[in-house]
N, C-alpha and C positions, 0 to 999 in steps of 0.2 A: 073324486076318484071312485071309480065305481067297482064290484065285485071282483072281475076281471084283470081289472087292472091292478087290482092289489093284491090278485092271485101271482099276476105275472112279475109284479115287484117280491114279492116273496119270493120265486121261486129263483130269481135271477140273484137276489140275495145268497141264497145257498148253492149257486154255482157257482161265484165269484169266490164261494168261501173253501168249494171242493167238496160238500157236502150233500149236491144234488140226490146223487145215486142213491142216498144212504135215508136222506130227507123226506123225498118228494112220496111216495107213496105212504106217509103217514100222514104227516101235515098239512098237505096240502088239503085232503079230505077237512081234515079237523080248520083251516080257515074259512073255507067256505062254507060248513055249517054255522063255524063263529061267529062270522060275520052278520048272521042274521040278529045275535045281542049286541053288534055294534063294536067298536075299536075299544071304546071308552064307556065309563061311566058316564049318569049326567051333570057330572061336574069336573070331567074332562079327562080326567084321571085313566090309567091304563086299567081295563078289567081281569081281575083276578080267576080265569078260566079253571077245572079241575081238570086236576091232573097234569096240564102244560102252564098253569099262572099265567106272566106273564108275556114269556116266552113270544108266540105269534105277533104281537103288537112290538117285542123290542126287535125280533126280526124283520119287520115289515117296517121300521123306521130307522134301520142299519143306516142309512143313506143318510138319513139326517139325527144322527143319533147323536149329538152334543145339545141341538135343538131340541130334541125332545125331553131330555133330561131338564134341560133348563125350563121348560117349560111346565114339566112334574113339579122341581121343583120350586116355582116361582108361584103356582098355587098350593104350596100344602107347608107355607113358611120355613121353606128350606131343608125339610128332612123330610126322607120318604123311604118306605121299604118297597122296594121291587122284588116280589119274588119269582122264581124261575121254576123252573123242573119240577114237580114233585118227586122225592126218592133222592134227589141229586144235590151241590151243596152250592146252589145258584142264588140264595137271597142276597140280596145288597140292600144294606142299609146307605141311602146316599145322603151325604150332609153339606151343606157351605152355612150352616150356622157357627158366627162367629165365638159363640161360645164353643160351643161344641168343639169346633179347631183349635180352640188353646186347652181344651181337655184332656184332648185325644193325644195332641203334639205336645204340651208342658205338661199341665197340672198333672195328669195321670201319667206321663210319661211308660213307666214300668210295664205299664199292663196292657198299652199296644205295641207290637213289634207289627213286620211284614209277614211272620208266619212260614210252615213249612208249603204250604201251599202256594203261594206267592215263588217259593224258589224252584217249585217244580213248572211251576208257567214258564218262567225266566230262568233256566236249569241256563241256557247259553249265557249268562253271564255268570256264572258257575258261585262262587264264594267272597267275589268282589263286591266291596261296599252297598252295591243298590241292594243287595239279595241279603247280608248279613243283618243277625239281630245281635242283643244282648254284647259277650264278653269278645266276640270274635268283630263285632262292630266297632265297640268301642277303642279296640288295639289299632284296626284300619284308621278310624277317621282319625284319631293321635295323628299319629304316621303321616296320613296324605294331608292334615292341614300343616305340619312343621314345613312338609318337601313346598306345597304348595305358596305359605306366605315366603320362602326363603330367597333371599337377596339374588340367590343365583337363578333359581326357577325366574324370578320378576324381570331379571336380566332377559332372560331368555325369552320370555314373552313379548317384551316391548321388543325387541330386534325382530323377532317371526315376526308379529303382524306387521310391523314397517315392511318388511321386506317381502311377508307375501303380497300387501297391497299393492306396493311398486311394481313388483316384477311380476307377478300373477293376475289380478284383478284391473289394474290397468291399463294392461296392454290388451285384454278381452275387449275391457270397453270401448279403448280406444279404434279397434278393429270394427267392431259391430257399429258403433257408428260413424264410422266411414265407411266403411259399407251401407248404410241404413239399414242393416240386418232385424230381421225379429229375432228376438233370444228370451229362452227359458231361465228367467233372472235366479227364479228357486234353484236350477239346476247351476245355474254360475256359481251361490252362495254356498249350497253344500260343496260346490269343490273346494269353494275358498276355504271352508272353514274345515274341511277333511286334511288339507293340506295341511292346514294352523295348525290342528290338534295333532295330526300324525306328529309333526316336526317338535311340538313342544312334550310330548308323553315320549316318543319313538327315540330323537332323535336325527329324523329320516322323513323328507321330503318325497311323497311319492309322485309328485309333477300331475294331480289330475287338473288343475287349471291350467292349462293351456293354450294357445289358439286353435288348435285340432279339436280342443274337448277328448281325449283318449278314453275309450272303452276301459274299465279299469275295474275287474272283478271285484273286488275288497270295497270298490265305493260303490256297487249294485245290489252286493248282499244287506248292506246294510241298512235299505228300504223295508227289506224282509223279513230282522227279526222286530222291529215293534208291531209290524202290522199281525204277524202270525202268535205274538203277544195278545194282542188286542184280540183277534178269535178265539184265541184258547181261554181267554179271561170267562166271554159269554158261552160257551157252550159246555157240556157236562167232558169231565174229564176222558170220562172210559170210549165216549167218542173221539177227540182229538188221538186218543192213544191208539184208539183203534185207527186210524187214518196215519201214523206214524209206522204203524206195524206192518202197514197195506205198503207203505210209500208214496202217497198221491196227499194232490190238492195242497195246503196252502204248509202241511209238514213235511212234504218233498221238499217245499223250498228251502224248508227251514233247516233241512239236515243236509242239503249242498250248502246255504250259506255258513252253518259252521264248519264244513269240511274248508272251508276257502280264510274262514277267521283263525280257523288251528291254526293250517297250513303257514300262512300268511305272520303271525302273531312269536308264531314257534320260530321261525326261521330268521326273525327280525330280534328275538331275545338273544339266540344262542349267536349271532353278529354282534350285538351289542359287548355278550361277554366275549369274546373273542378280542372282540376292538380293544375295550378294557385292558384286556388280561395284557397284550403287548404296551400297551401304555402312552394308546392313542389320544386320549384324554386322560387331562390332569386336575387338580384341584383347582389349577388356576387358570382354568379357559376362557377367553376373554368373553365370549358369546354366553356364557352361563350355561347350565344344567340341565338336557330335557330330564322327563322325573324315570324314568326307566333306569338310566346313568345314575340318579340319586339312590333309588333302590338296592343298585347293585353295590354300588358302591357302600352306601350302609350297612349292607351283610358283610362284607370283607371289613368292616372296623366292628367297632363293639356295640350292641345295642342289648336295650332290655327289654323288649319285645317278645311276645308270647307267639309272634307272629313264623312260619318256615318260609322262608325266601327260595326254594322251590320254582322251577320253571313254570309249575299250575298257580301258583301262587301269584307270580310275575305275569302270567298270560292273562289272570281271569281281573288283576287289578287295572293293567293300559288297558284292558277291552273297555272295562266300565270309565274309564276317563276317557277313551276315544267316543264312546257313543254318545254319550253325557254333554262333551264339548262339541262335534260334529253337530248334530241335531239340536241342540238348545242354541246353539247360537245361529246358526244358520235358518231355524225357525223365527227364531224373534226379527234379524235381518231380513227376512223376505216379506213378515205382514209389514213389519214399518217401514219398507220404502213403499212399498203399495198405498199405505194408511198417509204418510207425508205427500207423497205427491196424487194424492186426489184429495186433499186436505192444502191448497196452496199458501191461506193464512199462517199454516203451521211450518212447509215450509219456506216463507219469506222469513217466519222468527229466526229459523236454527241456523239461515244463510246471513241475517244479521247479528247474530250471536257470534257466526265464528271469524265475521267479518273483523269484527272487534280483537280480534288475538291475532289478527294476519300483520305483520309490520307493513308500517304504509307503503314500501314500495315493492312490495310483495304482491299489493290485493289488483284487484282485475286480472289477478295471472291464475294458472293450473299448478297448485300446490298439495301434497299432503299435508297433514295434522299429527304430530307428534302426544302418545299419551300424555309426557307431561303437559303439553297445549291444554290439551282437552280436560285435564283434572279439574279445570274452572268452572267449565260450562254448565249452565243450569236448565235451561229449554233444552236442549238435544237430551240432556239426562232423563230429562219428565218425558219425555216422549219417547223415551223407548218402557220407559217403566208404566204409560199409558198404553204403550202396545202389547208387554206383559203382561198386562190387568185384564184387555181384553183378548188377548190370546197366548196364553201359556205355552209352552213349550210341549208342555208337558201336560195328558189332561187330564190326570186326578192319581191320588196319592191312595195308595191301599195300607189298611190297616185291619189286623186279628185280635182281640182282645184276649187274651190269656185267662182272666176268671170273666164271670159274667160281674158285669155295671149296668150301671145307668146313671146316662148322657143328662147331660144339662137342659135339655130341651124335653129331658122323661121318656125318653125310648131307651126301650131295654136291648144290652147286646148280650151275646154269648159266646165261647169260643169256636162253636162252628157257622160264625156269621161273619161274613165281610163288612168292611164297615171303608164307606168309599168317599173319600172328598173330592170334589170334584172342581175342578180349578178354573174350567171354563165358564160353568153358569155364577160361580161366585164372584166372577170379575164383573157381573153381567147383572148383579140382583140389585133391585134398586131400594131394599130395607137394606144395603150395606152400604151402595154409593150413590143413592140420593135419585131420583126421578131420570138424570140424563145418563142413568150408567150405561145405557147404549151407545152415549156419545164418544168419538174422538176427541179428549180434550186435555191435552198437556198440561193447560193452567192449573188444573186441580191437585198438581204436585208441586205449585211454587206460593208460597208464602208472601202474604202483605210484605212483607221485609225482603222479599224477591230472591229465598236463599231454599232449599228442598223443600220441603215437607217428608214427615217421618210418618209412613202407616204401619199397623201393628205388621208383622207377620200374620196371624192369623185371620187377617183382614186380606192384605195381598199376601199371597201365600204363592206367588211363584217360582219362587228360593226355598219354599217348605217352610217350616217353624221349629222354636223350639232347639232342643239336642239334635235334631235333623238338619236343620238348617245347611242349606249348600253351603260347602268351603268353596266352591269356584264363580259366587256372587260376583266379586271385583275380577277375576280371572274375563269372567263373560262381556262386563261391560268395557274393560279395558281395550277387549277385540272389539264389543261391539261399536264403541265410539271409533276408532280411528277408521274402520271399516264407512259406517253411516257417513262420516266428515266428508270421505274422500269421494264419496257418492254424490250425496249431495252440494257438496262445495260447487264439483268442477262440472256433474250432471244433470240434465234434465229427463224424466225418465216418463215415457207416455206407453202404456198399457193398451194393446192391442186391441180394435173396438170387437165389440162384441165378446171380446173374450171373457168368459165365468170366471170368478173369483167363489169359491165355497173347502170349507176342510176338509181335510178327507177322514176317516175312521182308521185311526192307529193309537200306538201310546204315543208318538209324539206327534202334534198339531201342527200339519201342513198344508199346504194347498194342493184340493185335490188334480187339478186339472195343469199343476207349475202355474207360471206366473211369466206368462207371452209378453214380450211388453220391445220397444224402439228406444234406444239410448240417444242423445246430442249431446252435444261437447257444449260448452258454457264457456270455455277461454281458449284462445289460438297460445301455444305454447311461446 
């Protein structure tokens, strides 16, 4: 790539971002002098420029900026400080040293939280679990791990996915290939699992899988806030705020998508209580509990909770259970059917595994998989936990240190330093998993004895670790098994030629271009 061209990649960068106007007549000057010491050091490394660090080179690798982290950090043995801005509070210390991640997440526990800077990023998910630290944390995750393992929520869960996959996702599929239609599989999956999680937090099925595909505001915002997340992460604050003040670029969006999540959120609680209040639902509903119904219902008996059950209270907790569940699953479902079916070894195993649980005069036919079915399975389990290793959900974990330390690895932090794990290049280093960590390869989760294998958290850390640790770990794979089964069982799924498969740059890891692809049917009803 020659001067030019990295000029024009730059500058297309900060358009895409909203920040042209505001950018270009500084920086751009300042890359092409830069450019004459190079991207890099001579040992590959980003250079440490005055005055803008590293800035120009994390800009110019926006495009591929999972790749280049991985690639910092795969030479400098997994930790590396990037810094940003001079004046501004842009260093990141980035880590997937496995020491370090049980430091940071257990042993020290105390002395990382997310920080108040972290909640002003993520101000839209306002006081709900992702954004909380300390005594205001520990009351939530009480709370949403009881509603969450509870007999009635687990009801509820296995009937939705049963029922969204029946009636929602296969009648798509069954459409589009009779048709021989090409379809945006990513876009299928987030409907599916938009649907799942509304109906299981909400209540309330809001029909965006359908054979229409319906335009549906509340599932279009919601592209919006990780990725306006993700910019406001790299750039100095008093800019984003200042592009917020203006109304343009990528915090326009972000302030129509929360007008549509109030809107939307508020309208759907004060129904809920309404339905309640006449005594629409009872304790003993046979379908079980979405968790919005548990909440309320908990403030109307006795609790000892420090927590105010509050409409902000109730909005800002389903939002973070809806985006949490939306996006995490829908992400891990769209690289593993990609990753399965251009990997056919892997799936011949998962269509002989579940061959084995189909009663004999069941199999050659078009059936779903029931969670309890699938509670056995051990190749389909490793292979979605192979597609979390190499593609997280979610692409790294922020952390503030509240006194200054030092890391296990002898880097010093302080409390005005970020301190970033980063989940994508750690699935991906191979001082953690061995020379083929590149590879797709399911066996590495199955034991001589043909029964799981157990890695640290801190090792696979796409659940987090630690007091952090997701409560919605079995929640995900419960959706994502009967979802995978039903895909795979009864389909064949071929990827559009030519088509780019590469992530896009947001907080959660998707595909940037969706995922084009041709479905066939496997069995005549």
């Amino acid at each position: 790539m020659n001067i030019m061209e990295d000029i024009t990649a730059f500058t297309s960068q900060l358009a895409s971002m909203g920040y042209l106007e505001i950018f270009i007549a500084i920086f751009c000057f300042l890359v092409f002098c830069l450019w004459a010491l190079g991207h890099s050091n001579k040992n590959g490394l980003p250079r440490n420029y005055p005055f803008v660090g590293m800035f120009p080179t994390l800009i110019l690798n926006l495009h591929r900026i999972h790749e280049m982290i991985l690639e910092i950090l795969s030479k400098t043995g997994g930790t590396f400080l990037l810094k940003g801005l001079w004046f501004t509070n842009l260093n990141f210390l980035a880590t997937v040293d496995p020491a370090n991640v049980h430091y940071i997440m257990s042993e020290n526990f105390p002395n990382f939280s997310k920080g108040p800077e972290f909640k002003k990023i993520f101000h839209v998910l306002g006081d709900g679990i992702f954004n909380a630290d300390f005594d205001l944390w520990k009351d939530q995750r009480k709370l949403a791990r009881e509603m969450v393992i509870h007999h009635r929520f687990r009801k509820c869960l296995k009937k939705t996915s049963w029922d969204k996959v029946e009636n929602g996702l296969i009648p798509v599929l069954e459409f589009v290939a009779k048709e021989g239609r090409v379809i945006d599989l990513q876009d299928v999956f987030k409907r599916l699992t938009f649907d799942t999680t509304f109906k299981l937090v909400l209540g309330f099925d809001p029909g965006c899988l359908s054979l229409d595909l319906p335009d549906i505001s509340f599932l279009k915002v919601m592209d919006d806030v990780p990725y306006v997340g993700f910019i406001r992460y790299i750039l100095p604050e008093s800019i984003w705020k200042l592009q917020k003040w203006l109304g343009i670029g990528p915090e326009n969006k972000l302030g129509k998508a929360e007008e549509v999540i109030d809107q939307v959120l508020v309208k759907h609680i004060s129904m809920k209580r309404d339905e309640l209040s006449r005594g629409a639902k009872t304790k003993e509903d046979e379908d079980g509990f979405d968790l919005l119904t548990s909440y309320i219902l908990l403030n109307d008996g006795e609790t000892k909770t420090r927590l105010k059950f509050d409409d902000k209270f109730l909005r800002d907790t389903v939002f973070n259970f809806i985006i949490a569940g939306r996006d995490g699953v829908s992400s891990c479902l769209t690289w593993f059917t990609w990753l399965v079916f251009t990997h056919p070894e892997v799936e011949k195993n998962i269509r002989e595994e579940l061959k084995v649980i189909i009663p004999e005069k069941e199999r050659g036919k078009q059936r779903l998989f029931s969670a309890e079915e699938l509670g056995i399975v051990v190749y389909l389990h490793a292979a979605l936990c192979e597609t979390l290793r190499l593609y997280p959900p979610i692409v790294f974990q922020h952390k503030t240190p509240q006194e200054p330390d030092i890391l296990p690895s002898g880097h010093h932090v302080h409390p005005k330093q970020r301190v970033i794990i980063n989940m994508y290049a750690m699935g991906r280093m191979e001082f953690i998993w061995g020379t083929d960590a590149l590879e797709f390869k399911p066996e590495r989760w199955i034991s001589d004895r043909g029964i799981l294998k157990h890695e640290p958290s801190y090792k696979f850390f796409a659940f987090n670790a630690g007091p952090r640790t997701c409560i919605g770990k079995e929640v995900a794979f419960t959706q994502m098994k009967v979802m995978a089964a039903a895909i795979i069982h009864n389909y064949q799924i071929e990827m559009v030629k030519g088509h780019v498969v590469y992530p896009n740059y947001s907080i959660f890891l998707h595909m940037k271009h969706g995922f084009n692809a041709r479905v066939k049917k496997r069995w005549a009803y």
